[in-house]
N, C-alpha and C positions, 0 to 999 in steps of 0.2 A: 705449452707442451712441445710445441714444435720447434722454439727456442734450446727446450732441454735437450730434444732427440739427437738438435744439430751442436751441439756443446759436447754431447758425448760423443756425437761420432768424432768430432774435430780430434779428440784428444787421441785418437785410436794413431798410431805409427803411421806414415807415411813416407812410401817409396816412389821417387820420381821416376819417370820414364827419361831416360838421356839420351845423345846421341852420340852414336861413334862407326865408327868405319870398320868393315874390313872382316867378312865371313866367307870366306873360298869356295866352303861347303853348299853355300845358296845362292842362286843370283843377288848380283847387288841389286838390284833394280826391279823393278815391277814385272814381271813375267809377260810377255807380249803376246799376242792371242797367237801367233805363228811358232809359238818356243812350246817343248815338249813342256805339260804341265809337272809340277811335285808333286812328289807322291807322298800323299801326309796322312800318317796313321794316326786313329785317336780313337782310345782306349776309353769306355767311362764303365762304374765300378757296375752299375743295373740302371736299368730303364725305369724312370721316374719323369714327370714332367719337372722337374727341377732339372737333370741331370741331361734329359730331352732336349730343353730348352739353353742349354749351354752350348751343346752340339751342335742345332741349328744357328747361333747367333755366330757361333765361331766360323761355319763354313760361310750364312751371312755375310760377315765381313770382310772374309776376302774373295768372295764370288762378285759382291759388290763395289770392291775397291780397285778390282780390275786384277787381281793375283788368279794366273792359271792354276790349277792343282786339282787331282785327283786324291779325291777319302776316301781310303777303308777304314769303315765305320766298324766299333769291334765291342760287344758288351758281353761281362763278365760274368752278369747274373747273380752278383755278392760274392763271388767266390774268391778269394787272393790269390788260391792257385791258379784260379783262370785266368786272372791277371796277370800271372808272370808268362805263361803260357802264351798271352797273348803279345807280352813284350817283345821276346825271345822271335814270335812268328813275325813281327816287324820288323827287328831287325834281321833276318833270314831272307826277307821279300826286299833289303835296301834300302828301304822309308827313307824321306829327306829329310821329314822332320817329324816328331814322334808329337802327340797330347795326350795325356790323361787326366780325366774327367773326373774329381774327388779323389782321394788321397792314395788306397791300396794301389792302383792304376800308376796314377804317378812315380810312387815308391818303386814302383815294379820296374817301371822303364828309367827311373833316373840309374837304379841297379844296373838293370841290362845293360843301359848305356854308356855307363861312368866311365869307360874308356875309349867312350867316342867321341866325336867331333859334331856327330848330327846334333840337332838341337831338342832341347825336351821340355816341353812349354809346358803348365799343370794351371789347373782353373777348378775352382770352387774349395781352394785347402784350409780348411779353417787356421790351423796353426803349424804357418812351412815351417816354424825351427822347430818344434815338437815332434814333427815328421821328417825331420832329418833333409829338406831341403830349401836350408837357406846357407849359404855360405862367406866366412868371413872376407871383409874388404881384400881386394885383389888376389884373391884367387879367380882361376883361371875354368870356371866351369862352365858347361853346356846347358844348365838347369836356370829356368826362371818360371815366372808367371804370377797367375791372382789369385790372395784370398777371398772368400769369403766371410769373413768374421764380421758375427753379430754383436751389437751392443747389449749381450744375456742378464748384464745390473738391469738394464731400464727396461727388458722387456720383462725381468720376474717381478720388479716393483712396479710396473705399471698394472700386469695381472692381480697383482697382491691389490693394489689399489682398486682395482672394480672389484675383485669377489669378495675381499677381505679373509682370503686365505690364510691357514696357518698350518695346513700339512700340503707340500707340493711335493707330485708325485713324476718322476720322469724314466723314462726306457732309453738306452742306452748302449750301443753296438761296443762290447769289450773290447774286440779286439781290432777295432780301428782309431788310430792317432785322435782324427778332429772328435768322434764320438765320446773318447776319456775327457777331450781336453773339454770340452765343453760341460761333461759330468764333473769337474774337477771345479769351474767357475761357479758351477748353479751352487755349488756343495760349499763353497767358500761363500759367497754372498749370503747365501739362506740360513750359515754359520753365524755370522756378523749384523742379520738380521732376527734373531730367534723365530728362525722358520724351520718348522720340522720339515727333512729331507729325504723323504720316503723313492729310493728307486729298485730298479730291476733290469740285469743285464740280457744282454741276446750276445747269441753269435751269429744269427742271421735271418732273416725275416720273415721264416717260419716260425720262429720261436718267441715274433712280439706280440700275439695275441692274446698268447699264456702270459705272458710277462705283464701285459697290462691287466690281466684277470688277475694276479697273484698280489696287487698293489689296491685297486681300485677303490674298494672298501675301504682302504687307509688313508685316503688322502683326500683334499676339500679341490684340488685342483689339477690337471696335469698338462704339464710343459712338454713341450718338443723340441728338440733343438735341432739344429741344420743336421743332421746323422741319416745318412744317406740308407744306410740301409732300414730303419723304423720308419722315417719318410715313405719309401718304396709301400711298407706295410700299413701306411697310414688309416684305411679305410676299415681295417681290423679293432686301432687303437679309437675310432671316433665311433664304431657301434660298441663297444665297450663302455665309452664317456656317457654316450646318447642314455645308454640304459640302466647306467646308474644315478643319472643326474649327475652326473661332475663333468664341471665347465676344462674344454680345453684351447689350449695355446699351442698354436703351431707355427712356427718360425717361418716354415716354408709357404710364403704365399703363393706360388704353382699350384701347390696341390691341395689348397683348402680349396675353392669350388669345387662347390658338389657335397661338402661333407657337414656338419652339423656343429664346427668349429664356434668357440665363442669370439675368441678373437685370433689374430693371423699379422705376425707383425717379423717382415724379412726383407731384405733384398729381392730385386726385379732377377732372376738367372737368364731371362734370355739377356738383360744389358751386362752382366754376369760374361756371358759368352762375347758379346762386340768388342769388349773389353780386350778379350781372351784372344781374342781373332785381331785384336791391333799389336796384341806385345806378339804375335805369330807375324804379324807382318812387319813390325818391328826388325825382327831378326832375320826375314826373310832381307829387307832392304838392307844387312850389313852392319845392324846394333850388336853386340856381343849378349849373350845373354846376363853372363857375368856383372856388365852393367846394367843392367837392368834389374835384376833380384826378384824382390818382392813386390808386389805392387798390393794394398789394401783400401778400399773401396772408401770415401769419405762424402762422398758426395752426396747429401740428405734427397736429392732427385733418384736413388740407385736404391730407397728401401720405399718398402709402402705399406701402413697401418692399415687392415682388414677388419671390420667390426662387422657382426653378426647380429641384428638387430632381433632378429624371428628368435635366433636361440636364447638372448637375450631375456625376450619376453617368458620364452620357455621356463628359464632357470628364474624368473623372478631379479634378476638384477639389470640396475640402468648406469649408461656409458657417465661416470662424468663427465661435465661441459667439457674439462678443455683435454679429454681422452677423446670426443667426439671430434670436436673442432682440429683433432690431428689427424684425422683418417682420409687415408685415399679414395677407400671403398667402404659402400656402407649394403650390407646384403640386407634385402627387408623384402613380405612377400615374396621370397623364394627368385628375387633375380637381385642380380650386382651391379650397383649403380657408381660408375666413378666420378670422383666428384674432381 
């Protein structure tokens, strides 16, 4: 299993990080503890421990790498408007260098910024060309940073394969980029798998409780995909699951402890943010963002299988051998043992 996990991730795009010279806008160099620190604004869409821990890994790594600089820290609460709001107030305050944390955010400041020169770093984007920021070879722009993107074939066929599902049910932020693109992948594989595709949209995270109520009944199982704003709402969609009996999947492993998840199979976000905080310091030392672009996560140490033993037992189903033999964490007796 852990042969396949890492076969599929290989195959996922790969953007190198390069080196080149020459940003006016930022010190070349490491920022000396005697030099006025930068002032770096970062934007994330709401407060989630996925989107938390981004935050933290980012300031992390350049706290730790010896980069001066002053955050303002800025959360949107799910709103888009308050995300351009909050662009617009960075660049008005000067920021040296702007982040946003999941997609609207991003959008918001690559917008605000597209005819500046500061730099605008984005982390956790499921899919930057869908979102309007990746741009072709040698152009000349300000915008880079990390995806997040999950391997969604092998994590619905692996669920398929413990419950033996045949109606997958998932919730879905309409009107954000990685939320569609993600609704658009589960939708094509479960097509080309005869998996019935039972979902339900939101505009915001008031609206996934009902949305998991309006589905729940219809489906033998339900996925979560990185979508920041149903994440946020998570603990709505898992006393939902808990009380119908339908086993769930949630991509975000942050924010399954604690919840009554079957299985939990994603990306680590705070190494998500170190990442995040190298291509910031990247450009701080004089990388062009330009050459840098995209950068997508390959590396099978950066995702971690979560299995729920207790709930498990709950719903009457057991891990295949080599679905167990792939997990990081195995919850049993109500604690988290890493393995």
């Amino acid at each position: 299993m852990k042969r396949i996990i890492a076969m599929a991730l290989a195959i996922m795009t790969i953007s190198q990080i390069a080196f080149a010279q020459g940003n006016p806008e930022l010190s070349s160099k490491v920022q000396q503890s005697t030099a006025k620190p930068l002032k770096i604004g970062i934007s994330k869409l709401v407060s989630h421990p996925a989107l938390d821990a981004i935050e933290k890994g980012i300031q992390d790594y350049l706290n730790d790498n010896g980069y001066s600089a002053d955050f303002d820290l800025e959360n949107a609460n799910g709103e888009i408007s308050t995300a351009i709001q909050i662009a617009q107030t960075f660049k008005n305050k000067g920021e040296d260098m702007v982040i946003g944390i999941a997609t609207p955010p991003a959008q918001a400041l690559a917008t605000v910024y597209q005819d500046s020169k500061v730099p605008v770093i984005y982390a956790a984007i499921t899919d930057p060309v869908a979102a309007g920021l990746t741009f072709p070879a040698g152009t000349d722009t300000n915008v880079c940073g990390v995806s997040d993107l999950n391997p969604i074939d092998l994590q619905i066929k692996t669920f398929v394969e413990v419950t033996g599902l045949k109606k997958l049910g998932m919730i879905y932020t309409s009107g954000e980029a990685n939320g569609v693109a993600m609704e658009e992948r589960a939708a094509k594989y479960c097509k080309e798998n005869g998996i019935e595709f039972i979902t339900a949209a939101v505009a915001n995270s008031a609206e996934v409780k009902t949305a998991a109520l309006s589905i729940i009944h219809r489906v033998d199982g339900m996925f979560i995909a990185n979508d920041n704003t149903v994440v946020s709402a998570l603990a709505s969609v898992d006393q939902v699951c808990k009380e119908a009996g339908v086993p769930l999947f949630n991509s975000d492993i942050t924010s399954s402890y604690g919840t009554d998840f079957l299985m939990s199979w994603g990306l680590d976000y705070y190494k998500v943010g170190l990442v995040s905080g190298q291509v910031a310091a990247k450009v701080i030392d004089g990388e062009k963002p330009s050459d840098i672009g995209a950068i997508y996560l390959t590396d099978i140490k950066q995702f971690k299988l979560m299995l729920n033993l207790d709930r498990a037992k709950e719903l009457g189903i057991t891990f295949p051998k080599n679905v167990r033999e792939a997990a990081s964490i195995l919850v049993e007796n109500g604690k988290e043992v890493e393995l």
